[in-house]
Each structure stands twice: as C-alpha cells, then as structure tokens.
Chimera marker file (.cmm) of the C-alpha trace (Angstrom):
<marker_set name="trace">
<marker id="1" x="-157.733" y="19.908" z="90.416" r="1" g="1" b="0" radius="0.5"/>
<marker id="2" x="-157.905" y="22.840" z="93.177" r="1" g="1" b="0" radius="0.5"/>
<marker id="3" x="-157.160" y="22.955" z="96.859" r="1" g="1" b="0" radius="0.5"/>
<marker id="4" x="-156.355" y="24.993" z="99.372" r="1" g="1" b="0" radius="0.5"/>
<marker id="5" x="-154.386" y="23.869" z="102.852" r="1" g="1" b="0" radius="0.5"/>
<marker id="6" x="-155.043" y="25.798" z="105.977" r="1" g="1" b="0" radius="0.5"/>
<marker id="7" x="-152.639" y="25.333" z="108.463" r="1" g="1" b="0" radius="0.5"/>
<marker id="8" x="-153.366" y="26.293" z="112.401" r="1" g="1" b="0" radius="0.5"/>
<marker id="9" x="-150.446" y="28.995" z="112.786" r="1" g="1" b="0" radius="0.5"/>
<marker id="10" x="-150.736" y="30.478" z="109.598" r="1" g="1" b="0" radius="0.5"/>
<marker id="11" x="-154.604" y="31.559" z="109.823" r="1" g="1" b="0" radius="0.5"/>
<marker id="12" x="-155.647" y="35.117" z="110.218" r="1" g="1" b="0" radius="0.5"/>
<marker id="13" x="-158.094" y="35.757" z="112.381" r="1" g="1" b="0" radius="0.5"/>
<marker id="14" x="-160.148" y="38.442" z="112.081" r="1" g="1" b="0" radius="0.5"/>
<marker id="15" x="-163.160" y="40.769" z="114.036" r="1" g="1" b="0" radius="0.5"/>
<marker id="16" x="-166.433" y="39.637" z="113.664" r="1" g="1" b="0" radius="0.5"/>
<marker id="17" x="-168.682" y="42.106" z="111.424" r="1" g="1" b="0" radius="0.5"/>
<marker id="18" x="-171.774" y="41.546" z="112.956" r="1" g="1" b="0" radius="0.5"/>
<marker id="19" x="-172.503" y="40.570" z="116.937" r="1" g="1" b="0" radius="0.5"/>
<marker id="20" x="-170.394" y="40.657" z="119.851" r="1" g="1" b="0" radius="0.5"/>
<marker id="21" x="-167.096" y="42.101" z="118.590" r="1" g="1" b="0" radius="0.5"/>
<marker id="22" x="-164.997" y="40.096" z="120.807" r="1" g="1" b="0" radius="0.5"/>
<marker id="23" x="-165.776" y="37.253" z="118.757" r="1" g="1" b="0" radius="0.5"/>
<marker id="24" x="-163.052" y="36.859" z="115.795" r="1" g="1" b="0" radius="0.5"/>
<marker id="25" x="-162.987" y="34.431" z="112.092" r="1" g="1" b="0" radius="0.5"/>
<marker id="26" x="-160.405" y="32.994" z="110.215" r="1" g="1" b="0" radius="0.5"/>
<marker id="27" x="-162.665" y="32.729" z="106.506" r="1" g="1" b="0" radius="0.5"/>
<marker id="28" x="-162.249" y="30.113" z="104.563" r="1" g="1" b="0" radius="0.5"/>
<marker id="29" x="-165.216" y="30.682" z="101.947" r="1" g="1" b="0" radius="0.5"/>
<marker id="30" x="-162.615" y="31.962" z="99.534" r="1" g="1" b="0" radius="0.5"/>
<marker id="31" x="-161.282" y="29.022" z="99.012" r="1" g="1" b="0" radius="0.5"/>
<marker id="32" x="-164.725" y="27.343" z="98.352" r="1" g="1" b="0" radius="0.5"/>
<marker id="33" x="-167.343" y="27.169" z="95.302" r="1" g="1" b="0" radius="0.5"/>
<marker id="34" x="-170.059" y="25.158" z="96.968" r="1" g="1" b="0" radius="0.5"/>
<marker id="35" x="-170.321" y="25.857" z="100.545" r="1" g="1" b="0" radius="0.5"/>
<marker id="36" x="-169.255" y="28.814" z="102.866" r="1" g="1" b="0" radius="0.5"/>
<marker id="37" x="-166.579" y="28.098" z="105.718" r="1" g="1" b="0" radius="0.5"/>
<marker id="38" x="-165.125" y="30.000" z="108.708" r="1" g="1" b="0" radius="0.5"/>
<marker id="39" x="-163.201" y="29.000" z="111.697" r="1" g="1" b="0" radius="0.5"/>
<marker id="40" x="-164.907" y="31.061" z="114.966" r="1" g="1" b="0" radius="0.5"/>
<marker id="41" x="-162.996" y="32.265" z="118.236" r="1" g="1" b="0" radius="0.5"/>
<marker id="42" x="-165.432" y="32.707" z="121.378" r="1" g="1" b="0" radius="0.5"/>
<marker id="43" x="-163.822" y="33.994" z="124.089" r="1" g="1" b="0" radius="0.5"/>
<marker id="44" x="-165.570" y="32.716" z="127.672" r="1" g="1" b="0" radius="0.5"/>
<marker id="45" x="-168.989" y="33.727" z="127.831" r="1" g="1" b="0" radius="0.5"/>
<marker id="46" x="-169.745" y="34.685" z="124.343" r="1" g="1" b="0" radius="0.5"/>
<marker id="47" x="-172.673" y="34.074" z="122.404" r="1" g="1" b="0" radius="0.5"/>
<marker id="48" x="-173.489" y="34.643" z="118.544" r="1" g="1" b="0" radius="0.5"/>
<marker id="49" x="-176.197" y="35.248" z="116.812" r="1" g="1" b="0" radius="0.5"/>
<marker id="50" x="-179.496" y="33.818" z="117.230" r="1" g="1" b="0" radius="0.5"/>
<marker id="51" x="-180.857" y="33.257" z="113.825" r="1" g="1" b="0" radius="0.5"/>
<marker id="52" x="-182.705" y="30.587" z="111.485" r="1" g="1" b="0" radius="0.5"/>
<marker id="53" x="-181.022" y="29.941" z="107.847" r="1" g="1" b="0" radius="0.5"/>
<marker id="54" x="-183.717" y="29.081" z="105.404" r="1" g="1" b="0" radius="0.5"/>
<marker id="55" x="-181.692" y="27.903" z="102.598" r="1" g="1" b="0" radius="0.5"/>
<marker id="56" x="-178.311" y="26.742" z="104.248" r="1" g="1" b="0" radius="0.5"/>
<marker id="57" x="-177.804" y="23.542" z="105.991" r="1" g="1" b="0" radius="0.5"/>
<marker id="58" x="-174.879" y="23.761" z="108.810" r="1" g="1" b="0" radius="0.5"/>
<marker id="59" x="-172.229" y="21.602" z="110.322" r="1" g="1" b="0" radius="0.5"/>
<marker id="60" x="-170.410" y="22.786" z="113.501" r="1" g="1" b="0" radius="0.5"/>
<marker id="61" x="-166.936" y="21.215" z="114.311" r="1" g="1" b="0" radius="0.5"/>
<marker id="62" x="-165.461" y="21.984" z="117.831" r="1" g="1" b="0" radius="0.5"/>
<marker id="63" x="-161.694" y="22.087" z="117.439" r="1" g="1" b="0" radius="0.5"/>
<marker id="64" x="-160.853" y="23.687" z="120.835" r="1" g="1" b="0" radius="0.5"/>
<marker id="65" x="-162.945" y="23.763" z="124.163" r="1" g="1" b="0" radius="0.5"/>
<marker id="66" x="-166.866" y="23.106" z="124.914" r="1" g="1" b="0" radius="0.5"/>
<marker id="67" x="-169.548" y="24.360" z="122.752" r="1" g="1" b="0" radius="0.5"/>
<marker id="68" x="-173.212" y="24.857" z="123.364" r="1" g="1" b="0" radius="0.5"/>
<marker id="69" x="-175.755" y="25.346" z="120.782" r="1" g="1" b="0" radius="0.5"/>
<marker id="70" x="-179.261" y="26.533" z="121.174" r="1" g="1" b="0" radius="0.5"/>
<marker id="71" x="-181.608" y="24.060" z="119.037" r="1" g="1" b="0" radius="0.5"/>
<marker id="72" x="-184.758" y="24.682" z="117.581" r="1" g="1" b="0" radius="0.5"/>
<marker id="73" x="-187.192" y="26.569" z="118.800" r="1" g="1" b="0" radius="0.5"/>
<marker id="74" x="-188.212" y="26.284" z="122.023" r="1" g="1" b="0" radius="0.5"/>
<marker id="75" x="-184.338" y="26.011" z="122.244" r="1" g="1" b="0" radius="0.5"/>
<marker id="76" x="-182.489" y="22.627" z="123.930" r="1" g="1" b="0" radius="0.5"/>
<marker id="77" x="-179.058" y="23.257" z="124.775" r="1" g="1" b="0" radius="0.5"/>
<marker id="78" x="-176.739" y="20.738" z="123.626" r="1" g="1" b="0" radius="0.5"/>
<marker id="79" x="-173.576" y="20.446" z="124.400" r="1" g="1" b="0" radius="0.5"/>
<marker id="80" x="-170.545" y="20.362" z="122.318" r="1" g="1" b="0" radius="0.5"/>
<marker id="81" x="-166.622" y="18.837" z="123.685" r="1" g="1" b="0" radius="0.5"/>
<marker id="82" x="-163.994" y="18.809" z="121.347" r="1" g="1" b="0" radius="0.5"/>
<marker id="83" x="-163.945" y="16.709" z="118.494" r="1" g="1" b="0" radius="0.5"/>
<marker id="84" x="-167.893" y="17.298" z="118.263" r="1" g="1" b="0" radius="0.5"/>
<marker id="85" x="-169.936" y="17.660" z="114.730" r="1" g="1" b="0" radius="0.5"/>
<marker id="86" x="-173.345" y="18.346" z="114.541" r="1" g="1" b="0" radius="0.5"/>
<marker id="87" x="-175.544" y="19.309" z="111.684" r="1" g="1" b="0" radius="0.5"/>
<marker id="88" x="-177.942" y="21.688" z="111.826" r="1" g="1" b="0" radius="0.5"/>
<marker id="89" x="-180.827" y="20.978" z="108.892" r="1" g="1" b="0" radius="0.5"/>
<marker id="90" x="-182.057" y="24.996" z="107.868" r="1" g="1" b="0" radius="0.5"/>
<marker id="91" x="-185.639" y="26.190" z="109.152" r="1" g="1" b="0" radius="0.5"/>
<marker id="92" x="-183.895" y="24.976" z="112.318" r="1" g="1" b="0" radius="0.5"/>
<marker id="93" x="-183.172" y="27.822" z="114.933" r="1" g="1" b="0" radius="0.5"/>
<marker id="94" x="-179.677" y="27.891" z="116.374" r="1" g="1" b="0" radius="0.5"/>
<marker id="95" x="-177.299" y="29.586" z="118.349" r="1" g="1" b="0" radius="0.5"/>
<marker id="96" x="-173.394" y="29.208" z="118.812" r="1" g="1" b="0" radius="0.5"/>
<marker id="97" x="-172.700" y="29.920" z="123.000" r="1" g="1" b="0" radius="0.5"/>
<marker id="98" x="-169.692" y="29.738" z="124.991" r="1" g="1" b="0" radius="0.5"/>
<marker id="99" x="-170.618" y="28.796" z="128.104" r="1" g="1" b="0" radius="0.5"/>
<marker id="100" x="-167.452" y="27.774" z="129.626" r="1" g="1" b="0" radius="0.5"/>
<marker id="101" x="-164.618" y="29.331" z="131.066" r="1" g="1" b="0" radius="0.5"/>
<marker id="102" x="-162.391" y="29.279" z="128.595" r="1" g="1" b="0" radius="0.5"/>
<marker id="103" x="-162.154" y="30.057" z="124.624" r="1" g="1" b="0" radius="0.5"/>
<marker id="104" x="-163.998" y="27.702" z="122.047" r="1" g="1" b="0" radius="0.5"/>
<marker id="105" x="-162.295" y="27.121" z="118.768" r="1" g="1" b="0" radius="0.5"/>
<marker id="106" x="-165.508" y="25.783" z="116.465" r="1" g="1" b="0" radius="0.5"/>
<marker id="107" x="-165.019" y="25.423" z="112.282" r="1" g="1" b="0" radius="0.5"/>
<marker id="108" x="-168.154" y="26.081" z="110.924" r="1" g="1" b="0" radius="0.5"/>
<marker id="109" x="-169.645" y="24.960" z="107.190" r="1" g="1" b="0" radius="0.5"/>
<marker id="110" x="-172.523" y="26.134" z="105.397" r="1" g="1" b="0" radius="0.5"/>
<marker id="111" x="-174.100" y="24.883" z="101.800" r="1" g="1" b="0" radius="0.5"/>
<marker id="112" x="-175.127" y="25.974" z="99.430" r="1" g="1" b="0" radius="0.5"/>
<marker id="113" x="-172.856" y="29.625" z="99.836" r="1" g="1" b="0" radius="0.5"/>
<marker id="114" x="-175.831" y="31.380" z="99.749" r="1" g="1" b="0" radius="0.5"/>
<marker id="115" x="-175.910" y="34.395" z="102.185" r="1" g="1" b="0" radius="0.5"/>
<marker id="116" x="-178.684" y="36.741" z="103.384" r="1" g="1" b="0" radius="0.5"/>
<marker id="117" x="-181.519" y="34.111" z="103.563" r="1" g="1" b="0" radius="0.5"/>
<marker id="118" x="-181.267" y="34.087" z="107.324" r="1" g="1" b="0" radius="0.5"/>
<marker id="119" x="-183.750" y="35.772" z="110.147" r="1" g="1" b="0" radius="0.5"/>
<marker id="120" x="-182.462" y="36.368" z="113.359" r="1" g="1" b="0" radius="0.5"/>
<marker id="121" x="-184.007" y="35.903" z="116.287" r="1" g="1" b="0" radius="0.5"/>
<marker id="122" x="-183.936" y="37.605" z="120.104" r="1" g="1" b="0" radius="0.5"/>
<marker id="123" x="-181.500" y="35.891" z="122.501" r="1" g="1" b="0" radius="0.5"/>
<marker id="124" x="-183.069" y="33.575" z="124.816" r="1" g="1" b="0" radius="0.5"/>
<marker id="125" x="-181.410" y="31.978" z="128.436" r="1" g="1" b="0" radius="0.5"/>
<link id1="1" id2="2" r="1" g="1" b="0" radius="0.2"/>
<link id1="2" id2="3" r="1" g="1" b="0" radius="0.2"/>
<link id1="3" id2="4" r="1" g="1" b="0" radius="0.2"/>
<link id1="4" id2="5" r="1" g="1" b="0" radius="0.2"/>
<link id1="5" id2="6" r="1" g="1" b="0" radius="0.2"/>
<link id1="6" id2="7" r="1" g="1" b="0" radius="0.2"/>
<link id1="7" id2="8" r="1" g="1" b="0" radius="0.2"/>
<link id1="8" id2="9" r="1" g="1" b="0" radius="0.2"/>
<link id1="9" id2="10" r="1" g="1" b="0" radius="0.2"/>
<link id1="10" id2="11" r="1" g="1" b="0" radius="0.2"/>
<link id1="11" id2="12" r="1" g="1" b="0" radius="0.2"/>
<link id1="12" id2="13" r="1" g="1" b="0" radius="0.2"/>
<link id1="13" id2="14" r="1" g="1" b="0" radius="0.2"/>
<link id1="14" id2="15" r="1" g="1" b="0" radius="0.2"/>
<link id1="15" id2="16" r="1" g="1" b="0" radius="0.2"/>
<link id1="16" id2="17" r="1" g="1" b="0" radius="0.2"/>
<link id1="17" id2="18" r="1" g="1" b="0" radius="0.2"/>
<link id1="18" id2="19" r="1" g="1" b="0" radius="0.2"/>
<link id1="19" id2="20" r="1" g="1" b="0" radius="0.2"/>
<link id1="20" id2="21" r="1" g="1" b="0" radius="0.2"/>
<link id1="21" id2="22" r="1" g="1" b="0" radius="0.2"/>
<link id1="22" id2="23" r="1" g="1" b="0" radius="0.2"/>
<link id1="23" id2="24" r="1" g="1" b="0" radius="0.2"/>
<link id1="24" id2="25" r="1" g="1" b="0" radius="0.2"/>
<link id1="25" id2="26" r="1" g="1" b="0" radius="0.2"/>
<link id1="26" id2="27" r="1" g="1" b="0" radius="0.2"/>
<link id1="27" id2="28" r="1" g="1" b="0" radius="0.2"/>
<link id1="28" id2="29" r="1" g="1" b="0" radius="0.2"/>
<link id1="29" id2="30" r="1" g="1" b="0" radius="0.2"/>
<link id1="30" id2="31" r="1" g="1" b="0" radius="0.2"/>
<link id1="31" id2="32" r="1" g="1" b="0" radius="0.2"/>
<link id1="32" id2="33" r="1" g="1" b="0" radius="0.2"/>
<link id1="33" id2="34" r="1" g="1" b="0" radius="0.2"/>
<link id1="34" id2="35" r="1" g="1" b="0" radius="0.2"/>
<link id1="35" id2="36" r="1" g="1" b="0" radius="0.2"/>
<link id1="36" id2="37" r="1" g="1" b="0" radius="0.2"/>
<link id1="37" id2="38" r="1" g="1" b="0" radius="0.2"/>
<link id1="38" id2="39" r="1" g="1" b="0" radius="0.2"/>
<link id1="39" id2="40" r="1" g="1" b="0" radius="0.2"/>
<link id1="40" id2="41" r="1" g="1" b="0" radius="0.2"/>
<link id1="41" id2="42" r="1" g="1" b="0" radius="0.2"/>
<link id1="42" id2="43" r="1" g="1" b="0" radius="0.2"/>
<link id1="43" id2="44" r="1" g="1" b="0" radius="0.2"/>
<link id1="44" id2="45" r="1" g="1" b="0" radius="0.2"/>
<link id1="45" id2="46" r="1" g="1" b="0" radius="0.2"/>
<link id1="46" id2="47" r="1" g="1" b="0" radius="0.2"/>
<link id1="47" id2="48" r="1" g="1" b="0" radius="0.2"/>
<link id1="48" id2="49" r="1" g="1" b="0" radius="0.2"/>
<link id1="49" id2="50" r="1" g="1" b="0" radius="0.2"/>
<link id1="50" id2="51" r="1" g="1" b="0" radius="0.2"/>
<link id1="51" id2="52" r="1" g="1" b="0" radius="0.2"/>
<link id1="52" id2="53" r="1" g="1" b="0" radius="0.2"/>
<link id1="53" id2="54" r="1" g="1" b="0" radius="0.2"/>
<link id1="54" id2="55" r="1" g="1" b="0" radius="0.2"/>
<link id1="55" id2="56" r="1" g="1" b="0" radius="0.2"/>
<link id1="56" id2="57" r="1" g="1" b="0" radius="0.2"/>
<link id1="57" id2="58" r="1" g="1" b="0" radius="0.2"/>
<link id1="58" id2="59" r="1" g="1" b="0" radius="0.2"/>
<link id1="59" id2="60" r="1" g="1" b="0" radius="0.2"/>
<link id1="60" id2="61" r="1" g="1" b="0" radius="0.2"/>
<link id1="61" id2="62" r="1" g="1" b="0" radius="0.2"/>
<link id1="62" id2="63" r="1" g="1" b="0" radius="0.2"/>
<link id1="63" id2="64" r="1" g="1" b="0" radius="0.2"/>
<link id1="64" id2="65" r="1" g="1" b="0" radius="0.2"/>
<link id1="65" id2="66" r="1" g="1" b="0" radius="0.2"/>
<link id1="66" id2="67" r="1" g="1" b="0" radius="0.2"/>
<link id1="67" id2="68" r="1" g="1" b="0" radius="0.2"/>
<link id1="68" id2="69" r="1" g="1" b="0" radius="0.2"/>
<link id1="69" id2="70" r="1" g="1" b="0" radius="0.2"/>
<link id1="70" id2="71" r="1" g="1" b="0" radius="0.2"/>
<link id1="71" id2="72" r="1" g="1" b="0" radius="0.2"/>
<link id1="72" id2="73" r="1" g="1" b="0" radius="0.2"/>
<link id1="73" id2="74" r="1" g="1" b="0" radius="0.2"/>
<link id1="74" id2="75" r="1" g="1" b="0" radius="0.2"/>
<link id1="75" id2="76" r="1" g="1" b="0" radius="0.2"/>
<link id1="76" id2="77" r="1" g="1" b="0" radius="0.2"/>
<link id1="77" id2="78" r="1" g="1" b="0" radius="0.2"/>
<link id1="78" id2="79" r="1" g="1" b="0" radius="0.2"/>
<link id1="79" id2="80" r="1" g="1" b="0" radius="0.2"/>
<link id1="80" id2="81" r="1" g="1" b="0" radius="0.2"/>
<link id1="81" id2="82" r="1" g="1" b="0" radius="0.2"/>
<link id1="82" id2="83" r="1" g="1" b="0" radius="0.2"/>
<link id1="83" id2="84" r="1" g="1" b="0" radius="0.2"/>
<link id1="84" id2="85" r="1" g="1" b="0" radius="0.2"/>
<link id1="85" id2="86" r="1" g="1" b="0" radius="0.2"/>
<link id1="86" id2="87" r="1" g="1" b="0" radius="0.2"/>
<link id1="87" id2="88" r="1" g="1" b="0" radius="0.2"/>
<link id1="88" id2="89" r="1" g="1" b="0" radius="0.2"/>
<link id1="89" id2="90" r="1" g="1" b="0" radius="0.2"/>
<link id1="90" id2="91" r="1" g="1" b="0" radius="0.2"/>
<link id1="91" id2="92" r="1" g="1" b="0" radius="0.2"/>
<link id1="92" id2="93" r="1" g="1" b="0" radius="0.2"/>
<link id1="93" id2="94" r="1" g="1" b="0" radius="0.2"/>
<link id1="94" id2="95" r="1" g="1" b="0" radius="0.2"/>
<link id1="95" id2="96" r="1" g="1" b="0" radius="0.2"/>
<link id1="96" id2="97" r="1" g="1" b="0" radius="0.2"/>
<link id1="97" id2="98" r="1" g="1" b="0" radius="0.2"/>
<link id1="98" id2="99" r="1" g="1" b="0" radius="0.2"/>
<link id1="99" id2="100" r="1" g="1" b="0" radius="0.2"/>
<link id1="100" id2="101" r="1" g="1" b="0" radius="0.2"/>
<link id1="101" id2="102" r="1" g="1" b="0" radius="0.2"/>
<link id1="102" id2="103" r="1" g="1" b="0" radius="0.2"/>
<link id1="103" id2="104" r="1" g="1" b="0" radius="0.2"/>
<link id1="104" id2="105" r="1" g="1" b="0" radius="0.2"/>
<link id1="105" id2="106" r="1" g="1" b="0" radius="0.2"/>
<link id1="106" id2="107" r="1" g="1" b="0" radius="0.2"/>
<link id1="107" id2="108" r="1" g="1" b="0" radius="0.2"/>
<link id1="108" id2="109" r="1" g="1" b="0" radius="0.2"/>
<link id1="109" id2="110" r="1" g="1" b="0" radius="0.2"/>
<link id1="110" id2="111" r="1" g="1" b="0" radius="0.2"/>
<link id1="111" id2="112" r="1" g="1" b="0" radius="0.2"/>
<link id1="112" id2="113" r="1" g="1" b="0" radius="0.2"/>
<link id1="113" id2="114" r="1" g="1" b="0" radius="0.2"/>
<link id1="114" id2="115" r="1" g="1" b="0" radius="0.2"/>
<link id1="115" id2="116" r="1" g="1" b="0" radius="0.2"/>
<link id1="116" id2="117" r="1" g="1" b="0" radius="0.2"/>
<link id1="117" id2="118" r="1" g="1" b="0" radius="0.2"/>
<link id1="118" id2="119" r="1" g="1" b="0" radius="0.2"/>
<link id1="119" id2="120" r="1" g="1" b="0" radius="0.2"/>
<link id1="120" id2="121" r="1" g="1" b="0" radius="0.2"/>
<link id1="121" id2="122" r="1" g="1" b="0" radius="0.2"/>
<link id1="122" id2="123" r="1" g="1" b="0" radius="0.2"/>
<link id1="123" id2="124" r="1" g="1" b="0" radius="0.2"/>
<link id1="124" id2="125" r="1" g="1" b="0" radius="0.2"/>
</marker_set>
C-alpha cells in the first residue's frame, strides 16, 4: 500500500514550462503510476494552451475561483465555479481560461501518464 497526502500550505508551486509564464503548478504526477496530476494557478486573465490530447482523457477540478474552458472545436465556452469537475474525453479540443478577475485554483488529472501525444492548436476568442 502507497500514498501520498498533499496538503494546501505545504505545496510548491512552480513556473509553468511552456505558455504564459505567469501561470504556475504544484505537480503531483510523481506521486502517481497511472495518471498524470498537477494543481494550476491562473492569475486574472490568463489562458493556457490550446491543444487536443489524443491518447489522454482529462478531468478539471476548480478548487478556487471561476474557470472557463474552450470545448471542442468550434469551441463553446463553459463555465466552471468552484467545486466544478468536468471531463474532457481526448480527440476533444480544449482550453483552460481565466476569464475573471481574480486567480483560479483548478487540479487537473490526466490518464493514462502518457505525454507528448498532444497537438496544439491557435488561440481562438
């Protein structure tokens, strides 16, 4: 038996490699064997990356704030309050947005952990 707790004040958050560098992660993958996990910072105004995983499957959890995501393609804007899930099947275009004033706090899963089967795709408004 493994696990792994991950309490609110002890995560280190961390610049974003790719994208808008004001965005910042707390990973959680480490911890994992099937499925990747991070826990994403968006300052107001912020969008990720537009993309379309073709072998992972991903759920978004809003902890903190309102979250938009971009849906398929043409994209539908849904949004996200706190306390939100919603799971995104792969082949499906998406993209993480801040649209509010203030910063989102959104834990994001992906299975299997496989990494670098993604496209991504121009922004759109």
């Amino acid at each position: 038996m493994g696990y792994t707790i991950f309490r609110p004040d002890e995560l280190e958050f961390r610049t974003s490699q790719r994208g808008d560098q004001s965005r910042s992660l707390a990973p959680l993958s480490e911890a994992l064997h099937n499925m990747r996990a991070n826990i994403w910072r968006l300052p107001a105004g912020v969008r990720g990356n537009r993309h379309v995983e073709h072998v992972q499957d991903e759920l978004f959890v809003v902890l903190e704030g309102t979250a938009t995501l971009m849906l398929g393609d043409p994209p539908e804007r849904v949004e996200l309050p706190r306390g939100s899930v919603a799971a995104v099947e792969c082949e499906t275009a998406l993209q993480l947005r801040n649209e509010s004033g203030e910063q989102i706090t959104v834990l994001i899963v992906g299975a299997p952990p496989i990494q670098g089967k993604a496209d991504y795709l121009p922004d759109v408004d």
